[in-house]
N, C-alpha and C positions, 0 to 999 in steps of 0.2 A: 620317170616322175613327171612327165611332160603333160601326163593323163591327168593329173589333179585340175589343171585348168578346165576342166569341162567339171569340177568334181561342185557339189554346191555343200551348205552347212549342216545338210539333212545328209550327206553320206556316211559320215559315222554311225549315227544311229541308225541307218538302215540296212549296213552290216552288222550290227548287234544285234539288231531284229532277226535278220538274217541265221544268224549261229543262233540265236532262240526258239527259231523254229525245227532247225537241224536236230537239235536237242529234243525237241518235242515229239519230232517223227524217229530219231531212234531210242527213245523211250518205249517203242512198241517192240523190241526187239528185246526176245523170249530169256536169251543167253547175258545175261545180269554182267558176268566181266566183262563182254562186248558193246554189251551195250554203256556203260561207266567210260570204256574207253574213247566211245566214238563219240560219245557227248563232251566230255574232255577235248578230246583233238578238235573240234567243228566249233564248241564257243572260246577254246584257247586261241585258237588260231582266226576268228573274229578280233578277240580284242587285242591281240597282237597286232593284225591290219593298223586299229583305229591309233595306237599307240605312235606307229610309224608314222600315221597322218597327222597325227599330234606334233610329233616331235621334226618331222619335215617343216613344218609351216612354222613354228616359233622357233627355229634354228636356221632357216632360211636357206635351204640345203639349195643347192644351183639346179635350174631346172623347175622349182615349186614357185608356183606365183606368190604376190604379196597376201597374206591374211586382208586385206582390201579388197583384194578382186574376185575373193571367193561370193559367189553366188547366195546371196540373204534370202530365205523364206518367209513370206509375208501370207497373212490371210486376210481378207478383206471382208468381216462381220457386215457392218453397214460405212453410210456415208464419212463416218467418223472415228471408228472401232476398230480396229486393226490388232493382229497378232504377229510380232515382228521378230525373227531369230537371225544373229548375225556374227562370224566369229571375229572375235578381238583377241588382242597378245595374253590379256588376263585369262580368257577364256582356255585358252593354248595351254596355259601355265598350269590351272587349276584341271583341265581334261588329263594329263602328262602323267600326273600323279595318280587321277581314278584308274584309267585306263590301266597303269603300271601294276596297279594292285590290281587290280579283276583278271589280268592276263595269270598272274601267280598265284592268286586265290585261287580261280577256276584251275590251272594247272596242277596244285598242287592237292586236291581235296579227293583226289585218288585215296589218302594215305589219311585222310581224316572221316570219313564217314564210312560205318560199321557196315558191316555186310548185309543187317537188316534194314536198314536205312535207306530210303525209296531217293536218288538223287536227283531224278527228271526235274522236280519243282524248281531245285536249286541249280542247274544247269539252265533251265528254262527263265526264271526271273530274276538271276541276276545281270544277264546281258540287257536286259530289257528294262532293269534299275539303272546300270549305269546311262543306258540311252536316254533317259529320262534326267540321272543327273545331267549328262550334255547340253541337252535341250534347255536344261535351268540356269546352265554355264555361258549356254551361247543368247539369254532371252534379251530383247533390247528396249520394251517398255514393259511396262508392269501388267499388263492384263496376259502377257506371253509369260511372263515370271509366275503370274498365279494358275494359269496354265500347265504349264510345267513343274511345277510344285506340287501342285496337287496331285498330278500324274505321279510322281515318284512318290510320293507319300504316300498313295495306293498302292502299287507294288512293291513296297517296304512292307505295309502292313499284309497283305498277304504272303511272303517270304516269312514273316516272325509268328503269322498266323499257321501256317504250317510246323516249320520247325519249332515252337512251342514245347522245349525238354519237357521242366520243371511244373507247366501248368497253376503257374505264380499270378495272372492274368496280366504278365507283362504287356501281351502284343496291343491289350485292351488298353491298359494304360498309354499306350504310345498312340495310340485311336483317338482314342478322348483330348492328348493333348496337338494332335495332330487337325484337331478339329479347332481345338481353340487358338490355333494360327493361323487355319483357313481363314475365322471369321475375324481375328483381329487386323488378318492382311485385305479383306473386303471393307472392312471399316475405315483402315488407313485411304485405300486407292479414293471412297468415296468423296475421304476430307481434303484429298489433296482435289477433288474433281470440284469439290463447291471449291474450295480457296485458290482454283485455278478459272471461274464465272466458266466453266462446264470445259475442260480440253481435257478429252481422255485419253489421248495417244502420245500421252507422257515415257520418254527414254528414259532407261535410268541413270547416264551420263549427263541428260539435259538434265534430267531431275535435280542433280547433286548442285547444279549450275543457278537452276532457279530454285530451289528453295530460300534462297537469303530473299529472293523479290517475295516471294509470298511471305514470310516470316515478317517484314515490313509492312504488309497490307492487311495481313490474320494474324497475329501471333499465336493467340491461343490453337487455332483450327491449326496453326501448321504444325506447332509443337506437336498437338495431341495426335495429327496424322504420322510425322515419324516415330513417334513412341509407340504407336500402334504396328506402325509396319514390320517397327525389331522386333516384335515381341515372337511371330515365329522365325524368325532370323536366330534369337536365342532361344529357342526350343530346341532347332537344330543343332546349333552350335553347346548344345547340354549347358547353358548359361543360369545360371541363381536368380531367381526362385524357380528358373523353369526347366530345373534340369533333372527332377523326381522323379522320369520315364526310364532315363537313360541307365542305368543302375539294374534294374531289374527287367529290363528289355533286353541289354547284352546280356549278362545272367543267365537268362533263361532258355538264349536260343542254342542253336547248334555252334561249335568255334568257329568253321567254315564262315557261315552268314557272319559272327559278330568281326572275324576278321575282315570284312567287307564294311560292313557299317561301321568300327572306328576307325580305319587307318584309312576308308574313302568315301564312303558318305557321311560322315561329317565334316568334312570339306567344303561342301555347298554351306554347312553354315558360316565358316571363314569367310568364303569367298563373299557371302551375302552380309556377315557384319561389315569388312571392308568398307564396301559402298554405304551399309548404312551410319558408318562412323564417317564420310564425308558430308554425308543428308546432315545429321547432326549436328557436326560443326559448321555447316550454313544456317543452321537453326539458333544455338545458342551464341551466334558471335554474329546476330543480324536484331534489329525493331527493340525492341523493349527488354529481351534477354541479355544485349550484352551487359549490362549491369549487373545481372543478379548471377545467373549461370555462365554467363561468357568473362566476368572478372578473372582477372589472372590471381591463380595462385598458384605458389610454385611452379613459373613458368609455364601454366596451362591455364585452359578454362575451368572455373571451379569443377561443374560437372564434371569434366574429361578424369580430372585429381579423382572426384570422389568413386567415380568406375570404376577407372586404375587400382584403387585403392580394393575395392570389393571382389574384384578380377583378381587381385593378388593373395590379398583373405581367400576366397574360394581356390586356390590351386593348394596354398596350405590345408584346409579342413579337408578337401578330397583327397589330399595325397595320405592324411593321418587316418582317413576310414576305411582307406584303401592297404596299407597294413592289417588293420585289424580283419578283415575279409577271413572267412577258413574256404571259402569258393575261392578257385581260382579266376574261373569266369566273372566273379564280382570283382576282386582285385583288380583286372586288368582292366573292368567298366572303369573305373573311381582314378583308375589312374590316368585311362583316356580324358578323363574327365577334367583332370586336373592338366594336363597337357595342353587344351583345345582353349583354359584361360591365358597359359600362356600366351598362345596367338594372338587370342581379343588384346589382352593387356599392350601387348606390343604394337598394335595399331592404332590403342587408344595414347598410347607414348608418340610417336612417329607423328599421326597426323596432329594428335592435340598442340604437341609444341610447335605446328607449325604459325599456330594463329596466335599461342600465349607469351612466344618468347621473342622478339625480335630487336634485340638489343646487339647481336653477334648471330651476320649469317653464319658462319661456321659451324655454332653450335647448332643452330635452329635445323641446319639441309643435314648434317651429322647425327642428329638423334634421329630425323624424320628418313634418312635412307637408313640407318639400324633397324629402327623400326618395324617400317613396314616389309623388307625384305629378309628381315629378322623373321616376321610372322610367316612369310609366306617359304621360306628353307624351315621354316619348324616343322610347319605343317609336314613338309615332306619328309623329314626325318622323325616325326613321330607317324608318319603314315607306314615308311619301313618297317622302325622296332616293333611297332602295335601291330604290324601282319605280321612278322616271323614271331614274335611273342603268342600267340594263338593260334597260328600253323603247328608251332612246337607242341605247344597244348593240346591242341587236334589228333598230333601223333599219338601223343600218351592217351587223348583220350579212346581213341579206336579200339588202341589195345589193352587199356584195362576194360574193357566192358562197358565204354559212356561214362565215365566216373571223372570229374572235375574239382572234388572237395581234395585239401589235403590230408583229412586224416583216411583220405582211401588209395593216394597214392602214394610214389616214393619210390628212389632206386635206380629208374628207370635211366640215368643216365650211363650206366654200366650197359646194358643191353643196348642205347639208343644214341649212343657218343655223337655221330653228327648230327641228330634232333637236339639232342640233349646243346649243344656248340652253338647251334643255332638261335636256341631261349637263351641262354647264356649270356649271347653276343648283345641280343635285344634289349637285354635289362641293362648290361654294358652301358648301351647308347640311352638309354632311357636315363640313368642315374647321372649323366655327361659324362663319363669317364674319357679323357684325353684320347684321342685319334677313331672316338665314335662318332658317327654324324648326328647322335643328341648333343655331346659338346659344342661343337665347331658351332649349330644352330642356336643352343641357349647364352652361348658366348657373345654372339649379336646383341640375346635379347639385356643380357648382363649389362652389356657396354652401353644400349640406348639409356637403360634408367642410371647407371653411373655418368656417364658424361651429360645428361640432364640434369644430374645433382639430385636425381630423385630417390634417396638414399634410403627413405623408409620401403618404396615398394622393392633395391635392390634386397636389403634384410629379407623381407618379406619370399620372396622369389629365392634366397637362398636355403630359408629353414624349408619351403615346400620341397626342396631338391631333396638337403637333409633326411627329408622323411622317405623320399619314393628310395633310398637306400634300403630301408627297413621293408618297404614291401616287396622291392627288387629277391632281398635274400630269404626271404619267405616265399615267393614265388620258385627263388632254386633249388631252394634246400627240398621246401615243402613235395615238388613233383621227381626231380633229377636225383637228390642225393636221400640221405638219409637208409631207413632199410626199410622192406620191401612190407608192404599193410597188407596184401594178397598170400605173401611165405614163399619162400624161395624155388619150391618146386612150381607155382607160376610164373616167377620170374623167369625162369627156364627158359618156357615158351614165348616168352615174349623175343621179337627181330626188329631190328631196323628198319626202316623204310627201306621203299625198294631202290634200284639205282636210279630212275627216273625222279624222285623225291630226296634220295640225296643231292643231285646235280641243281633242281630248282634251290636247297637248303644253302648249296654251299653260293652260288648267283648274288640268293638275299645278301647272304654274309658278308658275299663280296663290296655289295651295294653301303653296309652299314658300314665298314669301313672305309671306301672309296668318299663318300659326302663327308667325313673328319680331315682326311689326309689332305684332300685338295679342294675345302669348300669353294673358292674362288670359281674355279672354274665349272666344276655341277653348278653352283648358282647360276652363273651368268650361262652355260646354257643350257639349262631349264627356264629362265625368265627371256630368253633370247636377245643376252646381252644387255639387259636394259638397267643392270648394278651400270654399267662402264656408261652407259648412255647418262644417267642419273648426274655420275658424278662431273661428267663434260658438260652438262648444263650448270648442274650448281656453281663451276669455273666460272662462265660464261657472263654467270647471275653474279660475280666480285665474291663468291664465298666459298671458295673452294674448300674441300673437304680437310681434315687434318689425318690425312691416313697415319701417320704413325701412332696416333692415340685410338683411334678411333676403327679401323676395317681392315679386316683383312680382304675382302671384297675384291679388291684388285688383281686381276691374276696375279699380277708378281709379288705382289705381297701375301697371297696365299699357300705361296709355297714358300717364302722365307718362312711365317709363323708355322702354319704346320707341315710341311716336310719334313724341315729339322726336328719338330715336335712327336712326328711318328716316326722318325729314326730313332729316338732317342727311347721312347716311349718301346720302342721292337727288342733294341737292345738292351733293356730294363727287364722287359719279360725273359729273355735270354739269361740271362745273368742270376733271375731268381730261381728261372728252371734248373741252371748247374746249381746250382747251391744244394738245391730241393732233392733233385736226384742223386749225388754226391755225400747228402749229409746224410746221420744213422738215421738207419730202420725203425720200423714203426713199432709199437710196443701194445703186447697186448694190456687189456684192462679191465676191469668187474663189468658187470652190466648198467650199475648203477652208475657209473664215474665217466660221466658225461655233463656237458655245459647247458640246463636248458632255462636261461633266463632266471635265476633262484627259487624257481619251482622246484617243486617236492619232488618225485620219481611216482609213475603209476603203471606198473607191469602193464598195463592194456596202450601205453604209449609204444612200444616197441624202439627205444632210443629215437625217435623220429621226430620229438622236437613240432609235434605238431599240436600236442593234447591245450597246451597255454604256452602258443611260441614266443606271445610279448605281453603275459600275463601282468605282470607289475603293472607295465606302460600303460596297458588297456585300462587297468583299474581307474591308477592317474587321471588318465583322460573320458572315461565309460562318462560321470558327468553333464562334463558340454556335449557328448553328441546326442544328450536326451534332445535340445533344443534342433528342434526340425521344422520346416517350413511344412513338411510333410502332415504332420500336425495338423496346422490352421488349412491346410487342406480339405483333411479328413472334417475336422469341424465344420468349415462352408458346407459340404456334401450333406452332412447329416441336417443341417436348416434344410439345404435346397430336397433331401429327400421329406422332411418334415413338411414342407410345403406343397408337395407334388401329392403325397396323401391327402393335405387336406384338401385339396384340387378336386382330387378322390370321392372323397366323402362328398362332395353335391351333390355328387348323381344317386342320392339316398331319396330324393323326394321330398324331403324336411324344409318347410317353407324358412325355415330359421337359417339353413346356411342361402341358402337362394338370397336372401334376405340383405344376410352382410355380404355376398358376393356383389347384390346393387349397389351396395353402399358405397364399398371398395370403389366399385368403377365411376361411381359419382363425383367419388373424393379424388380420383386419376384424373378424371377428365378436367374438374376444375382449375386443376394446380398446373394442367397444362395451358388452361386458356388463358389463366393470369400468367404466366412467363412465355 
């Protein structure tokens, strides 16, 4: 490991480059299973490398230099312009996790894409998306950020341009709004370049640092600069109003790709609200804002509350749309979706009450380490469940024929027991069930809004849990159990994965277990230690934590809470299985004499529970989900197309539109000379 010191922060990406090309060149090779496998083995074993260099340098293995001394990439535009990429700990953190998913994605998609289905593109740019995400992990001012953004936004949109199932014009829609982040993050850099009397080679570290000075000097200009800069920050991160891509993007593509895009590329927008919720609260708690937006309310800043509040709202309605789903591939969009609020939420808790509350360090450094490492153990526990949840999908989908709706699947957990173990376990951790690593992470995010006393967003955050229950068991029933919508002599021929897709199935499993049983210590290293570093400072600072109320975070307290919690929890399952196995036999029963929500019976159902899974519920709530932002979308469009026609019509000759077009620009130009 001695070799890394000569290694600089462009090495990872140039071993994904690297397996990208591998991939490309045996793409030309005649024999289709050989050629599947060699692409496999060449970008698996890429991202494997990067993951070791990942986790070497944020774990600080003996032998690996400091993340300091590694070698920063710089390009020198002109006298003043600079492109600067350099890795830090967060960089480390957030790479650990893509990396972890690309190596098991690429490894495992042997067993997910059809025998007709062309793999080279998907072998070829996803090494070449994650190297991109890297590059946007590792950027150090903002002109390398938009840089690198844009580069991965590009080879996203080609990846969803190809695998394109459904022909929904998903990949179009993720274009369009991938453009209106470009230009909102061109507009931010330019407002911070006038409200900085012209300095462009703004860090993003310095940036968070001075924004409170410019906020004192512009208020207006600085606000509107970081309002502008989130705005594709929550494009990424699937954020309300801008989150109407992401829904019919994952949808429509292949599982494969979408288990890459939720469970790790949407990770760059975490990592990216992060920093932009420190920008933020130098904005509203500096000049003229702290009055209005920087008032404390309920121990935060108004704004930070009213975020909170809408973050919290939003993982509710997404988790409630995400039942109703009969795609499974929509399901698990809506429910990514409601997940990636979590995180926001939790960062806008962590850091808001760092500047709202200061009455008791205790509580202040307590909610603000829940918080934030709340969001960032989320992240990574919904980056697991969301990969093996559509890896498992994947399975089923190969072998029914491409088929993703529920009323076309079903069964399949008979023929697919460890695929089947593996969605299972996912929905598990997804709903938090005790010794899954969705628990142990949403437990964090529980304890920052209760030990905050922020009592409406904990309600809030529990009925959204509530509901992902209901899409959880429509996601099981719907694909694993029930009976079979193909007829049993297809079931037949349906197999398992092979042993190489068992072994990756059961690894995951492994994974979503091991992050419940001993969060303490996967947190602390995966963040490299820096929970233990946190709380030695906040000592340090007279406010030491109150671990018995408040973390399990500490190693040794990670293992009193859940060790004993997944003993108890093992021997619970134990004890139902004797019961289960032990007690009478099952009893035959009519056809009709089954449970399906007090719906009628419809012979074209097949006992399957999929015809109206949650028909009442749906009706209930059918309603409010008329009300869509999607809507007043579609409205703008139809003006802005109404417009661009009459744009159109000038070019008739007709002195009459010529006419009012002078007029127009007479009446523009005025109103600009007088302001």
């Amino acid at each position: 490991m001695g070799m890394l010191t000569h290694w600089s922060v462009l090495t990872v990406p140039m071993v994904l480059v690297l397996g990208s090309i591998l991939a490309a060149l045996f793409g030309l090779i005649k024999n289709e299973k050989a050629k599947r496998v060699l692409q496999m083995i060449s970008t698996t074993a890429a991202a494997a490398f990067a993951l070791y260099v990942n986790i070497a340098l944020v774990a600080g293995w003996k032998g690996v230099p400091k993340m300091a001394d590694l070698k920063p990439f710089t390009v020198k535009l002109t006298e003043t312009l600079t492109l600067s990429w350099q890795y830090y700990w967060i960089t480390g953190t957030f790479a650990i996790l893509v990396m972890g998913v690309l190596m098991f994605v690429l490894a495992y998609a042997l067993e997910t894409f059809k025998d007709d289905e062309n793999t080279t593109p998907f072998y070829v740019l996803t090494p070449l998306l994650a190297a991109a995400i890297y590059m946007t992990l590792a950027s150090v001012n903002l002109i390398a950020l938009f840089f690198s953004w844009e580069l991965m936004s590009f080879v996203a949109f080609l990846m969803l341009l190809y695998y394109d199932r459904t022909k929904e014009g998903g990949p179009w829609l993720y274009a369009f709004w991938s453009g209106v982040g470009a230009m909102s993050m061109i507009a931010g850099i330019f407002l911070f370049y006038l409200a900085s009397d012209g300095k462009t080679g703004f860090g993003l570290f310095e940036l968070m640092q001075t924004v409170p000075v410019l906020t004192i000097k512009h208020p207006y200009m600085t606000l509107a600069a970081v309002l502008l800069l989130g705005v594709p920050f929550m494009i990424k991160a699937s954020i309300p109003p801008f989150h109407t891509w992401a829904p019919r993007t994952y949808g429509s593509t292949h599982p494969s790709v979408a288990a890459f895009f939720s469970a790790a590329y949407s990770k760059v927008g975490i990592f990216a609200m992060l920093m932009w919720v420190y920008m933020f609260v130098g904005t509203v708690m500096s000049g003229k804002w702290v009055t209005t937006l920087g008032a404390n309310f309920r121990n935060m800043p108004t704004a930070f509350f009213i975020l909170a509040i809408l973050l919290a709202f939003g993982a509710v309605f997404t988790s409630l749309l995400a039942f109703a789903q009969k795609d499974a591939m929509y399901l698990l969009a809506y429910s990514s979706m409601g997940q990636l609020m979590y995180m926001v939420m939790a960062l806008v808790l962590g850091i808001g009450i760092t500047v709202g509350y200061q009455k008791d360090m205790n509580v202040t450094m307590t909610v603000y380490t829940l918080g934030f490492f709340g969001a960032i153990y989320h992240a990574y526990a919904h980056g697991v469940f969301e990969m093996a949840a559509y890896m498992a999908l994947g399975a089923a989908y190969k072998r029914s024929g491409g088929e993703t709706e529920f009323n076309k699947l079903g069964a399949y957990a008979h023929r697919m027991p460890v695929t089947f173990f593996m969605g299972f376990l996912a929905m598990l951790s997804t709903v938090s069930i005790p010794l899954m690593w969705g628990f142990a992470s949403k437990y964090l995010i529980y304890q920052a809004a209760l030990y905050g006393r922020f009592f409406v967003l904990s309600a809030m955050a529990l009925i959204a849990g509530t509901a992902s229950f209901l899409y959880a068991f429509r996601y099981i029933h719907g694909i694993w159990w029930g009976q079979p919508t193909k007829g049993y002599d297809f079931m037949h021929s349906v197999k398992e994965v092979s042993a190489w897709g068992i072994i990756i199935a059961l690894v995951v499993m492994g994974l979503t277990v091991l992050g419940g049983a001993i969060p303490g210590q996967v947190l602390n290293f995966i963040t490299g230690n820096a929970v233990n570093q946190m709380v030695m400072q906040s000592a340090m600072a007279g406010g030491p934590l109150l671990i018995d109320k408040a973390v399990y975070m500490v190693n040794g307290f990670s293992i009193l809470h859940f060790g004993y919690l997944a003993i108890l929890f093992t021997v619970g399952i134990l004890v139902a299985l004797l019961v289960y196995t032990t007690s009478g036999g099952s009893r035959k029963v009519n056809l009709d004499d089954f449970y399906n929500s007090a719906e009628p019976y419809r012979p074209e159902w097949q006992v399957q529970l999929i015809g109206a899974f949650y028909g009442p519920i749906e009706r209930v709530i059918e309603p409010y989900f008329k009300v869509s932002i999607e809507r007043v979308y579609n409205w703008l469009g139809g003006i802005f197309g109404w417009f661009a026609s009459y744009i159109e019509s000038w070019n008739t000759g007709d002195t009459r539109d010529y006419t009012w077009a002078l007029a127009g620009l007479i009446v523009l130009l005025m109103v600009l000379w007088v302001f």
